[in-house]
C-alpha positions as CSV (number, residue, x, y, z in Angstrom):
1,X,135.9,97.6,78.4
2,X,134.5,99.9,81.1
3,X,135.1,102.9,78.9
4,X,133.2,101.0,76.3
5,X,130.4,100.3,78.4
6,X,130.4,104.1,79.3
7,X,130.3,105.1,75.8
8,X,127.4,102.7,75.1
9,X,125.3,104.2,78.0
10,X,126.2,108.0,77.0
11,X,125.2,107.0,73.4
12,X,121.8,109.0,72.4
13,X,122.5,112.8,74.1
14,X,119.8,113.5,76.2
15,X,117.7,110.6,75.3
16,X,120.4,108.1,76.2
17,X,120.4,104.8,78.3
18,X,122.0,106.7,81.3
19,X,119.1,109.6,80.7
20,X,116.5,107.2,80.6
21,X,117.9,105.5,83.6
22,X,117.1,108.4,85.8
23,X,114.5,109.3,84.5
24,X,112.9,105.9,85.3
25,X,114.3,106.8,88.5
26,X,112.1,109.9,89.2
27,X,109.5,108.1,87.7
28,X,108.9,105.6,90.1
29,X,108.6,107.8,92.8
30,X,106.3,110.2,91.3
31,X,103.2,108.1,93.0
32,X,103.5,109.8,96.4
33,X,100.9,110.1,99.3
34,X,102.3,112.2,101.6
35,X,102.5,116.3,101.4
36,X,106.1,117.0,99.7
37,X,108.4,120.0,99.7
38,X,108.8,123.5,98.2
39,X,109.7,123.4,94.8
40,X,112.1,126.3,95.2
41,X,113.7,127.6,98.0
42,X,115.0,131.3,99.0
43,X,117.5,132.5,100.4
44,X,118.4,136.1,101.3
45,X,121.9,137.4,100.6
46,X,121.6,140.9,102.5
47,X,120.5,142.6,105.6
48,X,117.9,144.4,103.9
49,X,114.2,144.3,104.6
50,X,113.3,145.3,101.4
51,X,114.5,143.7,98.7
52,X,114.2,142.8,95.1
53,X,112.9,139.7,93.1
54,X,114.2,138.9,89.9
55,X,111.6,136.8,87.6
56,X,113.7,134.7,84.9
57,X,112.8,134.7,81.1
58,X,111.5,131.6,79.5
59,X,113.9,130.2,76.9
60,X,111.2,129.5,75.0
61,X,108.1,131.3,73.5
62,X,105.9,128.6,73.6
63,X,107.0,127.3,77.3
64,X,103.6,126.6,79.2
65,X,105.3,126.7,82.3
66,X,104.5,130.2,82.7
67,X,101.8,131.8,84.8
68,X,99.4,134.8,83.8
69,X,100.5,137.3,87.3
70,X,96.8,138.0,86.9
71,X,95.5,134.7,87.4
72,X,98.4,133.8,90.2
73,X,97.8,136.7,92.2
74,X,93.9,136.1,92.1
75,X,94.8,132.2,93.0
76,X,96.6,133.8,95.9
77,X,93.7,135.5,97.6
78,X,92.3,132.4,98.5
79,X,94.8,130.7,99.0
80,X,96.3,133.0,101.7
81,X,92.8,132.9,103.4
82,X,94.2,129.2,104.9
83,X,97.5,130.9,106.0
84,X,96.0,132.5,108.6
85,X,98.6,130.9,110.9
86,X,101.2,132.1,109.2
87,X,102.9,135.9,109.7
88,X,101.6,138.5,107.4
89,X,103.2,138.0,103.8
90,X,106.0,140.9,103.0
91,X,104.1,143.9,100.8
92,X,104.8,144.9,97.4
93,X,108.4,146.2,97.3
94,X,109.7,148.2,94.4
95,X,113.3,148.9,93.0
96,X,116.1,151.5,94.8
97,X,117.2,152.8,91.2
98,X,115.2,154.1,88.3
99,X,115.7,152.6,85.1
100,X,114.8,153.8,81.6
101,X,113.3,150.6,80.7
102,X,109.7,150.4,82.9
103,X,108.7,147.4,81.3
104,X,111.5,145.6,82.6
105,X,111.2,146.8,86.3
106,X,107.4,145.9,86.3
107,X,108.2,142.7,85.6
108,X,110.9,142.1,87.9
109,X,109.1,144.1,91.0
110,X,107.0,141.3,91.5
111,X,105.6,141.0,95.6
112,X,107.4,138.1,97.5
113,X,103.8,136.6,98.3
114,X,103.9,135.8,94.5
115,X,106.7,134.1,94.7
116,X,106.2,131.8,97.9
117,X,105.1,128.5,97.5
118,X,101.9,127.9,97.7
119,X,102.0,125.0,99.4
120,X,103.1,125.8,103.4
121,X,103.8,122.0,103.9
122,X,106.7,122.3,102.1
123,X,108.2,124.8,103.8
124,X,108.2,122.6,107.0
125,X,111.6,120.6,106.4
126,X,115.1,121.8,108.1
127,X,118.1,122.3,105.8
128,X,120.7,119.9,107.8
129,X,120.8,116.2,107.3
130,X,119.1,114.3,104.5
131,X,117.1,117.9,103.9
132,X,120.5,119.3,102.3
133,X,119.3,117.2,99.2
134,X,116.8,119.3,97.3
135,X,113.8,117.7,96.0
136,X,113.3,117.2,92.4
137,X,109.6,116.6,91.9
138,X,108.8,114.6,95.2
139,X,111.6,112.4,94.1
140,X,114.2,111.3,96.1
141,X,117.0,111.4,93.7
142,X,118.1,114.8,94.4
143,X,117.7,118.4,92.7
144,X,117.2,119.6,89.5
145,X,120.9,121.1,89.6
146,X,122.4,118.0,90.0
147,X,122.3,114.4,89.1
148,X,120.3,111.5,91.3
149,X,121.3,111.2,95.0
150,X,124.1,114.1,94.9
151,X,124.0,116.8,97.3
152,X,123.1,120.3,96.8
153,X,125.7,122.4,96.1
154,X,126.6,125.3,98.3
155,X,124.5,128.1,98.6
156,X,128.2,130.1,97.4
157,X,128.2,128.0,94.1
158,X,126.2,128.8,90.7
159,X,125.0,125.6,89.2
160,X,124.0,125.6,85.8
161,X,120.2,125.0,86.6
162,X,120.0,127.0,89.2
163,X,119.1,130.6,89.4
164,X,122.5,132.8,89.9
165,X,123.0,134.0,93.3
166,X,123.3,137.8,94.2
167,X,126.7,139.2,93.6
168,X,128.5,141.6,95.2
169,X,128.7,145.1,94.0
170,X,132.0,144.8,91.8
171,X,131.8,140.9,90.5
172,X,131.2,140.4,86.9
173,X,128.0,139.4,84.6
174,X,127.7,135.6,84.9
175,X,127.0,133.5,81.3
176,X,124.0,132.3,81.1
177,X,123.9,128.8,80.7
178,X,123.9,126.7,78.1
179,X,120.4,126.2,76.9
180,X,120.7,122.1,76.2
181,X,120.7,121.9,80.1
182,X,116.8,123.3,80.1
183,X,118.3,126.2,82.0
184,X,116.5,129.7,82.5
185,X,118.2,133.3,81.3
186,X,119.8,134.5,83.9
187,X,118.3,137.4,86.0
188,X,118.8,140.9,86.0
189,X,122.0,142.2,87.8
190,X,121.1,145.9,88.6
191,X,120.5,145.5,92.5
192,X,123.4,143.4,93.2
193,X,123.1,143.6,97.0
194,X,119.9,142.9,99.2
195,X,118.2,140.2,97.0
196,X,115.7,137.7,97.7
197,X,116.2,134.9,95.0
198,X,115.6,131.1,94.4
199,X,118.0,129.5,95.2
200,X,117.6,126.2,93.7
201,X,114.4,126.2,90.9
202,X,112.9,122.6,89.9
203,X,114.0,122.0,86.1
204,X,112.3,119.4,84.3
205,X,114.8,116.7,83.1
206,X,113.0,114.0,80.8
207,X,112.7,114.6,77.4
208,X,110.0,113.6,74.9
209,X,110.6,109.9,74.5
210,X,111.2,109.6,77.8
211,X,107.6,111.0,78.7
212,X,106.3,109.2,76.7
213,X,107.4,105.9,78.3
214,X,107.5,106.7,81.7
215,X,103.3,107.7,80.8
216,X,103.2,104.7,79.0
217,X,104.4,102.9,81.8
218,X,102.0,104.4,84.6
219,X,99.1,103.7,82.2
220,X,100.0,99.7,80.9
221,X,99.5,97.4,83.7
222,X,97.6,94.3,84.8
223,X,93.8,95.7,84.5
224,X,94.2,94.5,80.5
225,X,94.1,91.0,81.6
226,X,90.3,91.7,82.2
227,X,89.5,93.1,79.2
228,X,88.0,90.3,77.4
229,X,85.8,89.5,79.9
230,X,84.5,92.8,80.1
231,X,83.8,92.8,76.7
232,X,82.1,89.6,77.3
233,X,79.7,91.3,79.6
234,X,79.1,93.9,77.5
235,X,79.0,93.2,74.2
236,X,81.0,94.5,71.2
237,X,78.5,98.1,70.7
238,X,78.3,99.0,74.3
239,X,81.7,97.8,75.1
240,X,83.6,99.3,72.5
241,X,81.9,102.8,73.0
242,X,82.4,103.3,76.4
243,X,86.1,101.7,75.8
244,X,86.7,104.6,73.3
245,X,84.7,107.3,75.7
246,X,86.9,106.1,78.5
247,X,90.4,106.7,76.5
248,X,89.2,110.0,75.0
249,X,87.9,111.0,78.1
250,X,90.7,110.5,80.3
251,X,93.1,111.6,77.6
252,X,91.1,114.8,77.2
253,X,91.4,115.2,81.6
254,X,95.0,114.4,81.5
255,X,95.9,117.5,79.7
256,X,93.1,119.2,81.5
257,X,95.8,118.8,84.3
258,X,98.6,120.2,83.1
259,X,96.6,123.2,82.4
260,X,95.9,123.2,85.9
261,X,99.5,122.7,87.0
262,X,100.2,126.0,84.9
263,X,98.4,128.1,87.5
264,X,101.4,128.2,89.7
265,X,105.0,127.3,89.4
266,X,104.9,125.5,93.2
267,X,102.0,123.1,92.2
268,X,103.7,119.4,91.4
269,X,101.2,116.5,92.4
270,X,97.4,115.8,92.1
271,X,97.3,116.7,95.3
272,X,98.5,119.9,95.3
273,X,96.0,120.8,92.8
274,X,93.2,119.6,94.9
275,X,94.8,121.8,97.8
276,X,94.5,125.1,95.5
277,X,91.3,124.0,94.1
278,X,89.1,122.8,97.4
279,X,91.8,123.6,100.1
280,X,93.2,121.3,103.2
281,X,90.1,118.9,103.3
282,X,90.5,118.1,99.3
283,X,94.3,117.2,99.2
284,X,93.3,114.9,103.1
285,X,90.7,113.0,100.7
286,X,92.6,112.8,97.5
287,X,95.6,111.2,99.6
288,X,93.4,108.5,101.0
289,X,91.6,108.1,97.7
290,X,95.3,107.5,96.5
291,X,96.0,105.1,99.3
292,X,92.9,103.0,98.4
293,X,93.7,102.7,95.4
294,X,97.5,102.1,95.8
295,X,96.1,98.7,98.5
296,X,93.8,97.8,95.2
297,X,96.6,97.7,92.7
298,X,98.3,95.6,95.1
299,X,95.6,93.0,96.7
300,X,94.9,92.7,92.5
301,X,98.5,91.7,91.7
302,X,98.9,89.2,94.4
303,X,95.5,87.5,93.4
304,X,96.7,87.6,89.6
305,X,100.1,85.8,91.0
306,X,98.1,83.0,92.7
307,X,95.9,82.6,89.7
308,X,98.3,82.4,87.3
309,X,100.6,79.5,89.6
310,X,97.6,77.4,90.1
311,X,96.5,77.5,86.9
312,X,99.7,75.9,86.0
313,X,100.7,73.6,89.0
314,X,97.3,73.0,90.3
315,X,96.4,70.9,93.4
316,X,98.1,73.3,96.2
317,X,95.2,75.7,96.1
318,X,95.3,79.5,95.8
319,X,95.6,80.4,99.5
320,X,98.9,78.7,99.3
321,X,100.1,80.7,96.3
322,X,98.8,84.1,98.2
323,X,101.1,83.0,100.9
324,X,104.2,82.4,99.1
325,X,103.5,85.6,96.8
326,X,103.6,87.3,100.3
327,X,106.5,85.3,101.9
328,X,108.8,86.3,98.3
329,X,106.7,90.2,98.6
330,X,108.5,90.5,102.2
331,X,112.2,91.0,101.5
332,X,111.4,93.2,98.5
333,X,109.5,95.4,100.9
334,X,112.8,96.2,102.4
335,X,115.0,97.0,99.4
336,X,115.7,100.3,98.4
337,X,113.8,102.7,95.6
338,X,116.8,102.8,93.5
339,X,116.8,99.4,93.0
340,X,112.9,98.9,92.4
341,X,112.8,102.0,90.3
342,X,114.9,99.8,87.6
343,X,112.2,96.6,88.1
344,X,109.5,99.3,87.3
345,X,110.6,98.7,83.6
346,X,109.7,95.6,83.2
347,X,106.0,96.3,83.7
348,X,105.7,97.7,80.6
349,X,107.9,94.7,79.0
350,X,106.0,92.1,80.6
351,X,102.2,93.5,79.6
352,X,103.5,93.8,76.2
353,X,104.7,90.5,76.1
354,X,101.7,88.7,77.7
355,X,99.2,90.7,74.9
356,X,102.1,89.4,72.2
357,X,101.8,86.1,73.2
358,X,98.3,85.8,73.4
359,X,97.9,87.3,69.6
360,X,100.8,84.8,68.4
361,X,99.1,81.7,69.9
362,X,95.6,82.2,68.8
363,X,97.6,82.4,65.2
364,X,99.4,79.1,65.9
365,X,96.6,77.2,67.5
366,X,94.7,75.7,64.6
367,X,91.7,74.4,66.3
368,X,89.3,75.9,68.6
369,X,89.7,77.3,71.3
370,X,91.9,79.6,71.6
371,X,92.6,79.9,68.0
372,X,92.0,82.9,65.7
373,X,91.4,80.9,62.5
374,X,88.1,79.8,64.1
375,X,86.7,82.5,66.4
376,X,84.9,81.4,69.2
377,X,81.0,83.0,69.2
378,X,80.8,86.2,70.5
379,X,77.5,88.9,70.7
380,X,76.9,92.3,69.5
381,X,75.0,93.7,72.9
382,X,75.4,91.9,76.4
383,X,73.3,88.2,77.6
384,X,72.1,89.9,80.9
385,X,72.2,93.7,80.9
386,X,72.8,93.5,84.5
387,X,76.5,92.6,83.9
388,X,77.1,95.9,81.9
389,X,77.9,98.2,85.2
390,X,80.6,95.3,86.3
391,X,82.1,95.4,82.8
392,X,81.9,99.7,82.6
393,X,84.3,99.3,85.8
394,X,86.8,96.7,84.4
395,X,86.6,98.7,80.6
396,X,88.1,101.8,83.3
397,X,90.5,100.5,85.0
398,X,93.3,100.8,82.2
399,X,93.5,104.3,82.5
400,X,94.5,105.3,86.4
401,X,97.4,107.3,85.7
402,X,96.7,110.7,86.3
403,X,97.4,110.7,89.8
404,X,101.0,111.3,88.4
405,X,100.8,113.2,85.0
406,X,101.2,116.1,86.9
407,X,104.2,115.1,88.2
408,X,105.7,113.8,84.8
409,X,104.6,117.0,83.4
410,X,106.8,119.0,85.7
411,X,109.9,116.5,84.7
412,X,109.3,117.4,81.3
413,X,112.5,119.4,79.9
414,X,110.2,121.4,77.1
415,X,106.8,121.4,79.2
416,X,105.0,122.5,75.5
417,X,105.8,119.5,74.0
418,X,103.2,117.4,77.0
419,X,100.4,117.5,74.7
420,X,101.9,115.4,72.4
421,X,103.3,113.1,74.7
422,X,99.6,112.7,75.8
423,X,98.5,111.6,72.2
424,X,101.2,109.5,71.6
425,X,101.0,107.6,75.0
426,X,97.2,107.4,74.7
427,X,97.2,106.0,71.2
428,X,99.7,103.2,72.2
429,X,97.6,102.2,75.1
430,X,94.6,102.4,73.6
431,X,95.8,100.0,70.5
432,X,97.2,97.5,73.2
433,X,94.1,97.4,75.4
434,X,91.9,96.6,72.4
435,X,94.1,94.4,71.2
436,X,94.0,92.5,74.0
437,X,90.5,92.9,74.8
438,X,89.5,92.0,71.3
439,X,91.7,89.1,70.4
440,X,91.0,87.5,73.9
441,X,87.3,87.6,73.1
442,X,87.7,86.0,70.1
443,X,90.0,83.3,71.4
444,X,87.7,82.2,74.0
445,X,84.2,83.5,73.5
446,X,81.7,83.0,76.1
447,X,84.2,81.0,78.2
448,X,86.5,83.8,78.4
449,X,88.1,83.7,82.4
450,X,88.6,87.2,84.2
451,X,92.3,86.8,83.2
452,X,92.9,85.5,79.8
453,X,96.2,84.5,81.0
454,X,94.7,82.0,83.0
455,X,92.4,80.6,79.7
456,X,95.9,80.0,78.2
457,X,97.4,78.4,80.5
458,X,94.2,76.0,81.2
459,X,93.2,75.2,77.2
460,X,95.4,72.6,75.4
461,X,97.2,73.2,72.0
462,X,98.6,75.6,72.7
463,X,102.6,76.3,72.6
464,X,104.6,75.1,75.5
465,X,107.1,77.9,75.8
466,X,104.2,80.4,75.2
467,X,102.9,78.9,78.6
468,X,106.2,79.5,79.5
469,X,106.6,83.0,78.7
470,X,103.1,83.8,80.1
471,X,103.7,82.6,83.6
472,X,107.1,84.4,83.6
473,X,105.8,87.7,82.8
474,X,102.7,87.3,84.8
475,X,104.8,86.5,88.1
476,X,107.2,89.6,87.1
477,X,104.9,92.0,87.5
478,X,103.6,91.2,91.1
479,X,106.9,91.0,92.2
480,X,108.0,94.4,90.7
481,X,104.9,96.4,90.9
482,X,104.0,95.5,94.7
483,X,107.1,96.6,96.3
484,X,106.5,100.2,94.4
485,X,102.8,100.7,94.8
486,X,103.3,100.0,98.7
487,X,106.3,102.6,99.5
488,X,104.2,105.4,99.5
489,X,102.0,103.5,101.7
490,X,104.8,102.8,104.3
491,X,105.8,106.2,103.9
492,X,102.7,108.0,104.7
493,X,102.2,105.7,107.7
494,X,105.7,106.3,108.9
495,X,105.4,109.4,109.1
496,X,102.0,109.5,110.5
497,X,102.8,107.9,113.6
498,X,106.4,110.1,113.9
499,X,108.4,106.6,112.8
500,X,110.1,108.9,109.9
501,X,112.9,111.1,111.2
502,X,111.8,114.0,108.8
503,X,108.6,114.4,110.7
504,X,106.9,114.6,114.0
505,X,104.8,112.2,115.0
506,X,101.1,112.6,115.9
507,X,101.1,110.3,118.6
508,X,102.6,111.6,121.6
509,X,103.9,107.6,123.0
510,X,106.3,107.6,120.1
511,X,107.8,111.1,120.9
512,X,111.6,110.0,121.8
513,X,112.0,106.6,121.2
514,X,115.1,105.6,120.4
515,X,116.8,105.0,116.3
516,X,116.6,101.0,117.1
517,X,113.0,101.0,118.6
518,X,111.7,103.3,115.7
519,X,113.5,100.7,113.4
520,X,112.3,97.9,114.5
521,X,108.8,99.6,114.1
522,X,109.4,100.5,110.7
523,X,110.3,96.8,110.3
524,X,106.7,95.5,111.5
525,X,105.1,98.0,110.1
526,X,106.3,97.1,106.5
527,X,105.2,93.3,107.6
528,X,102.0,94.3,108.7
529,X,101.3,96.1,105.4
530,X,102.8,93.2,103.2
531,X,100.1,90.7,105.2
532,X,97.3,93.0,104.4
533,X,98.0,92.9,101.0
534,X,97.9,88.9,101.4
535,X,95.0,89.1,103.5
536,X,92.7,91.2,100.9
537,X,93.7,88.3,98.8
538,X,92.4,85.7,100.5
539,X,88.9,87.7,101.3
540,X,88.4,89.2,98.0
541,X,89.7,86.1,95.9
542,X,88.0,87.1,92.2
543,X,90.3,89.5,89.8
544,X,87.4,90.9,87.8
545,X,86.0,92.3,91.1
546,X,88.9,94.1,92.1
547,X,89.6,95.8,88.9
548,X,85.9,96.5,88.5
549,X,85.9,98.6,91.9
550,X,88.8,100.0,91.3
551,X,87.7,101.2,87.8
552,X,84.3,102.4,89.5
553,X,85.5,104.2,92.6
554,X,89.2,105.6,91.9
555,X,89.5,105.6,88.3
556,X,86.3,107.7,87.6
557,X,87.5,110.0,90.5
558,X,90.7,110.6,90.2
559,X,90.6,110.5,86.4
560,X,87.7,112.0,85.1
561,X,85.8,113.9,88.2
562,X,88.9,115.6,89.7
563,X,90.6,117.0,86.7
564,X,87.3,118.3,85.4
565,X,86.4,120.1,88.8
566,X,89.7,121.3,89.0
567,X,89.4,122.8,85.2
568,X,85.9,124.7,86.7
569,X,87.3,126.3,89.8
570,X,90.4,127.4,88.7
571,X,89.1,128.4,85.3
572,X,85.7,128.6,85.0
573,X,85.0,132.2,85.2
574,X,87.6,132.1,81.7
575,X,85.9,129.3,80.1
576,X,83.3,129.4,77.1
577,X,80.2,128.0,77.7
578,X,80.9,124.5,75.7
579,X,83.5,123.6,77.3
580,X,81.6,124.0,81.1
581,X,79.4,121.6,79.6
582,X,81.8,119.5,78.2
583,X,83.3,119.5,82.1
584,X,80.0,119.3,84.1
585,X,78.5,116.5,81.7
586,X,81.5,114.3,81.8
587,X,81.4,115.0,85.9
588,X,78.3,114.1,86.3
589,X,77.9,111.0,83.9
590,X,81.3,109.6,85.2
591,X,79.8,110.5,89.1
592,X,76.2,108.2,87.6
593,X,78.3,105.2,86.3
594,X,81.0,105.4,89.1
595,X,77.6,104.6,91.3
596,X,76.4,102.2,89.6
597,X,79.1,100.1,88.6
598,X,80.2,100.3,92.6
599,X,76.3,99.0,94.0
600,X,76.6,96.1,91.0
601,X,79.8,95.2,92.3
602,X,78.6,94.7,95.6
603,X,75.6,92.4,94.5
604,X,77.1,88.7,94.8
605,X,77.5,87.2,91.8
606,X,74.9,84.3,91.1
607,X,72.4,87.0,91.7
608,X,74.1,88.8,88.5
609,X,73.9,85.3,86.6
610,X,77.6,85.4,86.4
């Protein structure tokens, strides 16, 4: 039976169940706060001061994970401008032989400063301990030479991913290997003794399909629930344009990313491009930009929780659901990523569900409301024009996931084929957000709640079990989604205050306390966090509020502003004149509505006529 089991989970190749598995793994911990490590490591097998750097050959002509040395080195000027703390970067060394091919040597005589990280944060970690595990793409689940939560292997040993380590003078040519493990040729062997190398090299893992649904799964989440009433407040012209300018924006930024990422093999997150971009200050105010918006996802789930409960036992009152949402939120807070990692799944399970059974009921319900045979009213332009900056931010809010395309683009095991992971990820949210946006408009019209869930749950006629099925998926999601969205919270905090044991504290009282005392901190702390959450809840008690502000401040930001300025600093000196505009118009109408959309939210609402 178990080998049966085995062979079921091995079934596929590369895109089987135990693939996808980890690659859900790394997935879930792509959303990450905090500064991570070096991508690559080196290591230096001689006593020489001068040494030699072999570069590896892509396997693959149309690989984008490549860098132009031109453009690198000019990115390094800068960069090296906010090193000034560190010792003075080794020169330009060359090779101890001459070789007939020249081509060959230029290539492989590349300066050590090109190949440091760029990042000196990640340089900061000690090799003993939990740092023996190498990262793979600010994820816990080990390297890219071996498989989730294994240890490195000895510096001696030559994993298949890995870059070969020096020989000595009379050991053999090693095979390269095999090229279904997204492995890199081998380097050249002519200076066998003396060589600076990487030791361990991030390798993407996830293939294709797998990109696709660990994108689709960043970008599908709760904020459709609010779509028909934000087409409600806008109408079907204004909202279905700026619906359609939002996906083709943001689809159009999300590649604008990878692009980005290309200009240095070292760069993994969103915030390592902001560090390259803007320097130290950027990557500070993209981290707590991150952070707010992590607290929004999560206030926004717990309120859809108690909305959804009441709505179907009424008469206890929402506070009381926000505080058993936050009494079930507390022991999750405590279990591990590998386990919540798995729950992540059913995110994208439950939202297709809910827009499933909202489609099937309006066919089964024959009367109005809530039935498609007999659409309720709807307009083509908005009632009150005021409402059209509040619906602008909830029509956004689908479509914060860039924050970690970066770091999905890195796990990508043919990096060339990201673009069309992109389209294919963008055209299945896009149809599923309309969908929903458009058949909840129709069901309920002018009545329409900020979470159609809660319309279907409230109208009669409709389908028992659909109720059923509704509240089961809607209470899913908070319980999965919250634990996630907070651990890079806790983390960053943790290690703030020196509670982490892989970094120093800041604060000076918590130098040398003991493993129990910093436990028991780390145990309140995660409490603390968990009753914010509930908290926000209680204070800010309306969905379509939180999703509009978070659509309005984060979503434009990090989605549409940041990628774009990125795209002019790094390249604009490259770039034709179209496409400057294209980047400066879409920064500054995106900067315009982000404004806008935030001052309307922060009107109350029977001023607004809502």
């Amino acid at each position: 039976m178990a080998m049966r089991v085995n062979a079921l989970r091995q079934a596929g190749g590369v895109n089987s169940f135990d693939n996808f598995a980890r690659s859900w793994q790394r997935a879930a911990a792509f959303v990450e706060v905090a500064p991570v490590r070096q991508s690559f490591r080196y290591s230096d097998d001689g006593d020489d001061d001068t040494t030699t750097t072999s570069t590896t050959a892509a396997d693959d002509e149309h690989d984008v994970g490549s860098t132009p040395k031109d453009r690198r080195s000019l990115l390094r000027e800068a960069l090296e401008r906010h090193r000034s703390h560190e010792g003075a970067g080794t020169d330009v060394f060359h090779d101890d032989d001459d070789d007939d091919d020249d081509d060959a040597d230029d290539d492989d005589a590349t300066p050590v400063a090109e190949h440091r990280p760029l990042l000196p944060d990640r340089a900061s970690d000690h090799d003993d301990g939990i740092f023996s595990i190498e990262p793979q793409l600010s994820s816990p689940f080990g390297a890219a030479t071996a498989p989730p939560g294994a240890r490195s292997p000895p510096a001696s040993t030559n994993p298949p991913c890995a870059t070969p380590p020096a020989s000595s003078a009379n050991s053999s040519a090693r095979e390269p290997p095999h090229p279904d493990q997204g492995a890199r040729a081998p380097p050249r062997q002519d200076h066998p003794r003396g060589r600076r190398h990487p030791r361990h090299v991030v390798v993407g893992h996830s293939t294709l399909p797998q990109t696709i649904f660990n994108s689709v799964n960043v970008l599908i989440g709760v904020g459709l629930l609010a779509l028909p009433l934000a087409m409600r407040l806008a109408g079907w012209v204004p909202g279905l344009l700026f619906f359609a300018f939002a996906g083709l924006s943001t689809a159009y930024t999300a590649k604008l990313l990878a692009k980005c990422a290309d200009v240095d093999a070292s760069l993994i997150t969103f915030a390592d491009l902001a560090y390259v971009s803007f320097g130290p200050a950027a990557r500070l105010a993209t981290s707590l930009l991150f952070s707010l918006e992590l607290v929004a996802a999560c206030v926004a789930l717990v309120v859809l929780f108690a909305d959804s409960l009441d709505a179907l036992v009424p008469g206890h009152g929402l506070t009381a659901w926000k505080l058993v949402c936050g009494l079930l939120l507390l022991p999750l807070s405590f279990v591990p990523l590998r386990f919540l990692s798995f729950t992540s799944i059913l995110g994208i399970f439950a939202c297709t569900t809910i827009v499933l059974a909202v489609v099937l009921c309006g066919l089964l319900t024959p009367h109005p409301p809530g039935s498609l045979r007999h659409p309720a009213p709807t307009t083509l332009f908005p009632d009150d024009w005021r409402t059209l900056p509040i619906a602008v931010g909830i029509l956004m809010s689908p479509w914060g996931g860039h924050s970690v395309f970066p770091n999905i683009y890195r796990d990508m095991r043919h990096p060339y084929k990201y673009r069309r992971a992109v389209d294919v990820t963008y055209a299945f949210t896009f149809t599923l957000d309309l969908a929903m946006a458009v058949v909840g408009w129709l069901l309920y019209g002018p009545a329409v709640h900020d979470e159609v869930t809660r319309d279907l749950l409230v109208t009669p006629g409709h389908p028992d079990w659909i109720s059923v099925v509704v509240v089961v998926c809607v209470a899913i999601v908070p319980l999965t989604k919250v634990p996630l969205n907070a651990r890079p919270i806790v983390a960053t905090l943790e290690r703030g205050l020196g509670l982490d044991a892989r970094a120093l504290g800041t604060s000076p009282a918590l130098t040398g306390l003991s493993g129990a005392t910093r436990g028991l901190l780390k145990i309140l702390l995660r409490v603390l966090i968990t009753l914010l959450f509930v908290l926000l809840a209680i204070l800010i008690p309306d969905f379509d509020t939180i999703m509009s502000l978070l659509g309005a401040v984060a979503c434009f930001t990090i989605c549409i502003i940041l990628p774009c300025a990125f795209h002019l600093k790094l390249f604009g000196q490259d770039l034709s004149a179209t496409r400057r505009l294209v980047d400066w118009g879409l920064i500054i109408v995106s900067a315009v509505l982000a404004v806008v959309s935030t001052g309307f939210n922060l009107v109350p609402k029977d001023k607004l006529g809502l």
